[in-house]
C-alpha positions as CSV (number, residue, x, y, z in Angstrom):
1,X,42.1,88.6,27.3
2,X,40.9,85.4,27.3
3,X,38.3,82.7,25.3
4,X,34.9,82.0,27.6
5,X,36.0,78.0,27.7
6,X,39.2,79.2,29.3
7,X,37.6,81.2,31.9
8,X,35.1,78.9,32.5
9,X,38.0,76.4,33.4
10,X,40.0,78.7,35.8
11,X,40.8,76.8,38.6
12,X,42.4,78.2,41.8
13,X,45.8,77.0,41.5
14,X,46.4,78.8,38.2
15,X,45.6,82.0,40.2
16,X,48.4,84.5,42.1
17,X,45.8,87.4,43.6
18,X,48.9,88.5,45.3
19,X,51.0,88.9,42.1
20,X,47.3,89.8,39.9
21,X,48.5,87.2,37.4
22,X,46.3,84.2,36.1
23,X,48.7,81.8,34.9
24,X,46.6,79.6,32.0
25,X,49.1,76.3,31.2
26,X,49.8,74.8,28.0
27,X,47.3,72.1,27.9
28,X,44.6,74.4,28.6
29,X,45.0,77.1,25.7
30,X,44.3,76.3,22.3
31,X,47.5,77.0,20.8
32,X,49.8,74.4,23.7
33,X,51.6,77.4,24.9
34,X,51.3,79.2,28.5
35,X,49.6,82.1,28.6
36,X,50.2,85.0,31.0
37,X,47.1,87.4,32.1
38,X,47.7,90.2,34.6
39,X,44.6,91.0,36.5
40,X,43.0,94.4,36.9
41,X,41.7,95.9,40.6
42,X,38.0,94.6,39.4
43,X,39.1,91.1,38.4
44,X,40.7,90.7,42.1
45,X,37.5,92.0,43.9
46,X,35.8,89.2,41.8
47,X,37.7,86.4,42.9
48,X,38.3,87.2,46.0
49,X,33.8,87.5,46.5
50,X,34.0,84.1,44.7
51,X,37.2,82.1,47.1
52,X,34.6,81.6,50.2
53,X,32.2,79.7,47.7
54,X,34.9,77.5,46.6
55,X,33.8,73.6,47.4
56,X,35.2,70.6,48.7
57,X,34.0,68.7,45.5
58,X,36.2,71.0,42.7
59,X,38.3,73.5,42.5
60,X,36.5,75.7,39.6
61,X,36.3,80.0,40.2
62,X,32.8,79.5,38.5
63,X,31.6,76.3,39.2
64,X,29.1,74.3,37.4
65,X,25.4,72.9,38.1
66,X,26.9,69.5,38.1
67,X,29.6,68.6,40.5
68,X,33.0,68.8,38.9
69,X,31.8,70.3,36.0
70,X,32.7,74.4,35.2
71,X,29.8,76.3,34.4
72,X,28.8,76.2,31.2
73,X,28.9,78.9,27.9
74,X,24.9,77.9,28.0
75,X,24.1,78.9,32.0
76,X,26.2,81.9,31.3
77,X,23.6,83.3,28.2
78,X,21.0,82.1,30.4
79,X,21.9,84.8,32.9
């Protein structure tokens, strides 16, 4: 379980496919504190369609319209 802003923000070196655990530091989460998701078969087929489309620019799973940017809560409704 996660908040959209916190997916949105996954970046690939929080990511362990091998171990199926996203690893979501401190900073990142509301609260300060690390926190720990284990990833199911369908989340790993996900990411691993999306590693090939990664970019030189960024290092965002979903990236944005602007370079360095995440994609956004709004280009997700838009969908």
């Amino acid at each position: 379980m996660a908040r959209s802003g916190e997916v949105f923000g996954l970046v690939w070196p929080e990511l362990s496919l091998d171990e199926r655990l996203w690893i979501v530091p401190g900073p990142r989460m509301k609260g300060g504190r690390e926190h720990r998701v284990p990833l199911t078969g369908q989340a790993i087929q996900i990411l691993r369609h999306m590693k090939p489309l990664r970019t030189e620019e960024g290092q965002f799973v979903f990236p944005g319209g602007k370079q360095g940017k995440p994609l956004s809560e709004t280009s997700m409704e838009a969908s």
